[in-house]
Backbone as CSV, one residue per row, in Angstrom:
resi,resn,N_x,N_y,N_z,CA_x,CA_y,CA_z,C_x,C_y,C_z
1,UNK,50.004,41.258,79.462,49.428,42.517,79.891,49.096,43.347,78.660
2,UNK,48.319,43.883,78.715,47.412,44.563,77.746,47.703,46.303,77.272
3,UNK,47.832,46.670,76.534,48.971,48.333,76.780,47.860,48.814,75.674
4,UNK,47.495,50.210,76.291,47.034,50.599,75.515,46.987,51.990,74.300
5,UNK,46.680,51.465,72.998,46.920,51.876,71.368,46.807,53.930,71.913
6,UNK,48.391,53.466,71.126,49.134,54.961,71.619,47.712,56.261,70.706
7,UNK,47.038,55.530,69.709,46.083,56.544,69.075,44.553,56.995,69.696
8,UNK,44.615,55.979,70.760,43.480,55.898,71.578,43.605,56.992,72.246
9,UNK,44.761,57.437,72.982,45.197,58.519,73.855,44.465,59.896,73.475
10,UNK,44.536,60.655,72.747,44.049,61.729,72.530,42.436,61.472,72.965
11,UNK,41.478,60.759,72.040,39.956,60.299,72.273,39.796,60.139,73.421
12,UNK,40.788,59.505,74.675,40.510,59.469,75.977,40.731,60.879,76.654
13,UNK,41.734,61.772,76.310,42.207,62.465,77.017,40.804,64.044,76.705
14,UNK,39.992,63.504,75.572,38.955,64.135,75.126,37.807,64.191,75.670
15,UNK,37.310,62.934,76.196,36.365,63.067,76.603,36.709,62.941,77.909
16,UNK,37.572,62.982,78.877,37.901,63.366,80.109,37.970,64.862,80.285
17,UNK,38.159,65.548,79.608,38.140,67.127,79.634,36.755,67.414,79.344
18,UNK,35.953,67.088,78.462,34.654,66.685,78.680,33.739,66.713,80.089
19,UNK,34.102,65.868,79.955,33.353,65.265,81.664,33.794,66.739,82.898
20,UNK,35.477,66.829,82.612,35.851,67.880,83.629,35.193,69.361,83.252
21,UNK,35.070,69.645,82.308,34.483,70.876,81.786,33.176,71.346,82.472
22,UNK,32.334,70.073,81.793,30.779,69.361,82.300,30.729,69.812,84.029
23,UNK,31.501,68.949,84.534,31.382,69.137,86.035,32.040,70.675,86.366
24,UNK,32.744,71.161,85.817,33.096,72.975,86.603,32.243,73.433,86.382
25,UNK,31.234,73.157,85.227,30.518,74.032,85.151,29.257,74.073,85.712
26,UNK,28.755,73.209,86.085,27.843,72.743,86.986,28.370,72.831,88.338
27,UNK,29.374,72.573,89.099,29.489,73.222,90.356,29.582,75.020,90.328
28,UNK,30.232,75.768,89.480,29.824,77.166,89.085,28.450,77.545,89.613
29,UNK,28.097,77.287,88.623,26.652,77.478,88.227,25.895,77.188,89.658
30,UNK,25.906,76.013,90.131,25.276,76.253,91.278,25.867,76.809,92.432
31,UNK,27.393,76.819,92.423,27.973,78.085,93.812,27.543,79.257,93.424
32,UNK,27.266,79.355,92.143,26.614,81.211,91.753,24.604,80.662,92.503
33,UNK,24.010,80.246,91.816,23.062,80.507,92.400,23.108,80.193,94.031
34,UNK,24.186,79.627,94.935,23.952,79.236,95.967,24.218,80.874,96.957
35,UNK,25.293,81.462,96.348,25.785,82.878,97.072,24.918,84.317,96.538
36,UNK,24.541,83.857,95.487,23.666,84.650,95.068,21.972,84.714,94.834
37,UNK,21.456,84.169,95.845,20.359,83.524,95.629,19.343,84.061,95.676
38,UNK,18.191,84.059,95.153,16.405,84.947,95.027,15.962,83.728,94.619
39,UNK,14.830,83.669,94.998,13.993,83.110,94.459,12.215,83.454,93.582
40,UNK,11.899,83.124,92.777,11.074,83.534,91.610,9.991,82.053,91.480
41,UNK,8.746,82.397,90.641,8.169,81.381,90.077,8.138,81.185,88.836
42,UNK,7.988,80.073,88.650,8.199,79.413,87.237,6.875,79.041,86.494
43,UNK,6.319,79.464,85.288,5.703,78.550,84.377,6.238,77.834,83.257
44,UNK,5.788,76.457,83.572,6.305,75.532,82.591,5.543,76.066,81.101
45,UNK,6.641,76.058,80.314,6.262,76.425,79.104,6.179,75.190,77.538
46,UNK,6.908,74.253,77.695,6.876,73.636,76.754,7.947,71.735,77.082
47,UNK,7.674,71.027,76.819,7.783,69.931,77.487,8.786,68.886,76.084
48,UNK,9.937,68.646,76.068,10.701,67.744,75.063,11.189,66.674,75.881
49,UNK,11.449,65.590,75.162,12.011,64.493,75.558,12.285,62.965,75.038
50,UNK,12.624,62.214,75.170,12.749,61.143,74.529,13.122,59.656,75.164
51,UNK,12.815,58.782,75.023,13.095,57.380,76.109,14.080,57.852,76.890
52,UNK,15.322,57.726,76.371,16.512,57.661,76.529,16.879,58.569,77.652
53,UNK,16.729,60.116,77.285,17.145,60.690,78.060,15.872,61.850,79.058
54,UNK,14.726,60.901,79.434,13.858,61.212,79.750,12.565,62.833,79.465
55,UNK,11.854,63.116,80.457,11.629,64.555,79.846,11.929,65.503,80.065
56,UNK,12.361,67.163,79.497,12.929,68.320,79.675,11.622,69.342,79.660
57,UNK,11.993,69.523,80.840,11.028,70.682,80.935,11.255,71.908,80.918
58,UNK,10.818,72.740,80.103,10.958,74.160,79.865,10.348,75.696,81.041
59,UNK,10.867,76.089,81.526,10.470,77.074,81.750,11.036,78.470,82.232
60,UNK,10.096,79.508,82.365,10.661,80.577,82.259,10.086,81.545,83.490
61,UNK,11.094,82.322,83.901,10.385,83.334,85.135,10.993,84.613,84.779
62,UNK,10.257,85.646,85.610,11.087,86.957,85.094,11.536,87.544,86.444
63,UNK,12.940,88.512,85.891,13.496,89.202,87.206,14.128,90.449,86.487
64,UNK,13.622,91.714,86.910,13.837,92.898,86.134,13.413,93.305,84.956
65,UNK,12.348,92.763,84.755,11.453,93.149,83.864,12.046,92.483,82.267
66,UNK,12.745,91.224,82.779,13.421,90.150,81.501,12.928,88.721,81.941
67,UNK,12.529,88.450,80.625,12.141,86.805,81.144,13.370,85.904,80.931
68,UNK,13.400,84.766,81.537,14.805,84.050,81.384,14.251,82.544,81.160
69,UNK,14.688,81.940,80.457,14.177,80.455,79.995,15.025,79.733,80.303
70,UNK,14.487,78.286,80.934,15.615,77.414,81.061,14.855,75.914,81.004
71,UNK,15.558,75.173,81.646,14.725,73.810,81.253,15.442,72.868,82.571
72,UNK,15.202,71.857,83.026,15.433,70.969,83.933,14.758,69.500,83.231
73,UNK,15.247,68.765,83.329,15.414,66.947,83.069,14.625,66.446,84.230
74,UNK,13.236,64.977,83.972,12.998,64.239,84.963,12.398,63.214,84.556
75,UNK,12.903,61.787,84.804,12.806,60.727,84.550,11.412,60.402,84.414
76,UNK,11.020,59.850,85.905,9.702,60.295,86.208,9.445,60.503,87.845
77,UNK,7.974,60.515,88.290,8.337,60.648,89.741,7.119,61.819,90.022
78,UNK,7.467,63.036,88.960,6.533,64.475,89.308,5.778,64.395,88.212
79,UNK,4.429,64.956,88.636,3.326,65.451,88.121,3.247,66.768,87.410
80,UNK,3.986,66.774,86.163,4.175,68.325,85.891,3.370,68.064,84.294
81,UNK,3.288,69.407,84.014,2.211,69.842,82.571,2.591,71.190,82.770
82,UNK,2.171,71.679,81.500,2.485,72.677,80.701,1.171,74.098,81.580
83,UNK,1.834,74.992,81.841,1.440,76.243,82.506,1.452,75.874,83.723
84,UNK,2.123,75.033,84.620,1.749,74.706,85.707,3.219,75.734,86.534
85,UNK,2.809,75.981,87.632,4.020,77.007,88.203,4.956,76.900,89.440
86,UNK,6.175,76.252,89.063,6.804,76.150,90.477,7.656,77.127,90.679
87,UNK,8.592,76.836,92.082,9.816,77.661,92.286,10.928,77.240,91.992
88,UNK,11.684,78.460,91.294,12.765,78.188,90.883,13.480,79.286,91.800
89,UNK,15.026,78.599,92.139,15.690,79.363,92.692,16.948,80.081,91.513
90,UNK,17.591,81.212,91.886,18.443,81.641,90.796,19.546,82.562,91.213
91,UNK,20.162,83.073,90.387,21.289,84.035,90.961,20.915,85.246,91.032
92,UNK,21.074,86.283,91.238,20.588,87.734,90.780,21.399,88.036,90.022
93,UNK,23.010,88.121,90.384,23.822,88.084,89.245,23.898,87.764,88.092
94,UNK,23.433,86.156,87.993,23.584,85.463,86.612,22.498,85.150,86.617
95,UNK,20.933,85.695,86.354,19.349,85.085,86.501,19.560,83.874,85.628
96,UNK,20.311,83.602,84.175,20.585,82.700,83.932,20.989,80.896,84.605
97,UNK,21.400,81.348,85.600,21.942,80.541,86.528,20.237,80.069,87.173
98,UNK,19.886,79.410,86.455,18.930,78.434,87.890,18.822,77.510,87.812
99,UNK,17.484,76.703,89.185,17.404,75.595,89.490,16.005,75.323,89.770
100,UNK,14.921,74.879,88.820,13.605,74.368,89.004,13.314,73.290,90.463
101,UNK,12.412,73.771,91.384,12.134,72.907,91.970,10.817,72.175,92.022
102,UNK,10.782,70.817,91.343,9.766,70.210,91.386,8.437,70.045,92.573
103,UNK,9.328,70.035,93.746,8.751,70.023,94.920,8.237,70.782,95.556
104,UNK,8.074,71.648,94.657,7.734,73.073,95.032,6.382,73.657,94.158
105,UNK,5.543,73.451,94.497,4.171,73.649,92.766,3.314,75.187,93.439
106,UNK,3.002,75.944,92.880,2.573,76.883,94.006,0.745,76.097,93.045
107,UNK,0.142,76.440,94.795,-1.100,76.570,94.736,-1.737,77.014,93.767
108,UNK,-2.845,76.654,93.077,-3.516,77.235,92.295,-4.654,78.484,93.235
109,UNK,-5.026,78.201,94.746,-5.744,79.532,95.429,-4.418,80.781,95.547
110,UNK,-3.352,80.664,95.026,-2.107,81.703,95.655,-1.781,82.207,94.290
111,UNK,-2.756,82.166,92.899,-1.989,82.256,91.578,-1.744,84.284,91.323
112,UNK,-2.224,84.802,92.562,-1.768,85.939,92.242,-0.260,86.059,92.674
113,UNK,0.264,85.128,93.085,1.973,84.974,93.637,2.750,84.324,92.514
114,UNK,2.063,84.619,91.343,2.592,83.817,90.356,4.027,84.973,89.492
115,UNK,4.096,85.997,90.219,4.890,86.933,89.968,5.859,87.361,91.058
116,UNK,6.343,86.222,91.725,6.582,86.431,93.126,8.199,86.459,92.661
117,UNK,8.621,87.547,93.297,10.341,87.280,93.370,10.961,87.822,94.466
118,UNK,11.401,87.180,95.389,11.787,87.669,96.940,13.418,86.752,97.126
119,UNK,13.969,87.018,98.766,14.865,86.049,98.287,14.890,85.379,99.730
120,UNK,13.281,84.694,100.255,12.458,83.830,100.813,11.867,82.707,100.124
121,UNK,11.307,81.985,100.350,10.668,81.011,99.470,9.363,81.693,100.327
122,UNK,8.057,81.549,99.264,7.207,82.265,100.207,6.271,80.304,100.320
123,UNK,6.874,79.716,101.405,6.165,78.326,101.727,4.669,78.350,101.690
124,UNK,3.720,79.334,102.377,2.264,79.707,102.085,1.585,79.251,101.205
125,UNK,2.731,79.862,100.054,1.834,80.088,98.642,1.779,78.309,97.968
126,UNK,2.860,77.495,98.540,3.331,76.725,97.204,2.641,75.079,98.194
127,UNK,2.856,74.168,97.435,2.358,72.951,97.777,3.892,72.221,98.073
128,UNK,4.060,71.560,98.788,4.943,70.346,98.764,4.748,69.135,98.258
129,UNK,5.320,68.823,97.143,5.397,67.393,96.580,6.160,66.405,97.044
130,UNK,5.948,65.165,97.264,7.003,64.365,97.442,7.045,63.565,96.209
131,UNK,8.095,62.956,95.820,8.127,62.392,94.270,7.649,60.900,94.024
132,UNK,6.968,60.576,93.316,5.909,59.680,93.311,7.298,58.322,93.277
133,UNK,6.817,56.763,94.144,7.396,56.418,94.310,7.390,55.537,93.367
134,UNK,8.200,54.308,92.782,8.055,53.872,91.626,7.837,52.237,92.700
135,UNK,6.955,51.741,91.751,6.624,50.498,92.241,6.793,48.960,91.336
């Protein structure tokens, strides 16, 4: 039986607090935007990424006369580019706190809703995507 090197212990016990950290803070984050919720539109502002850990998309909406930047990860699937505008949902509390929705693109005939912040989704304005299927 195999026992394992008493120096290993710490490095494990490291990146398990890691991981646990990782995950509180991400359930947080979204019980704050879930109890606290508005929703806003987004323009994509700037686009990073790399094989590995696919592309990050940047963007930013404003609520109280502050813009707030954030970014969301996607393999592939959506049709996104730079100035293009979806909904993001967020906290009011923590505007920091959001969540880009891909599936969500508002219309280019609705671009005067491009300043929209209610705490409705205004469905009218925006297109529904479904995510492209991989073949």
């Amino acid at each position: 039986m195999r026992t394992i090197n008493k120096s290993a212990i710490p490095a494990i016990l490291f990146v398990a607090l890691l991981f646990l950290v990782s995950f509180l803070w991400r359930k947080n984050k979204s019980q704050d935007i879930k109890q606290n919720s508005q929703y806003a539109i987004a323009r994509i502002t700037k686009q990073l990424g790399s094989l590995k850990n696919g592309n990050q998309w940047y963007y930013e909406f404003s609520y109280n006369n502050k813009i707030y930047e954030s970014y969301r990860s996607t393999h592939v699937g959506y049709d996104v580019k730079i100035d293009d505008y979806f909904l993001v949902q967020f906290s009011f509390k923590n505007p920091e706190h959001s969540a880009l929705f891909y599936e969500y693109q508002l219309r280019p005939d609705k671009i005067e809703y491009k300043n929209y912040v209610g705490d409705t989704i205004p469905i009218s304005s925006l297109y529904f995507h479904k995510k492209k299927s991989r073949l």
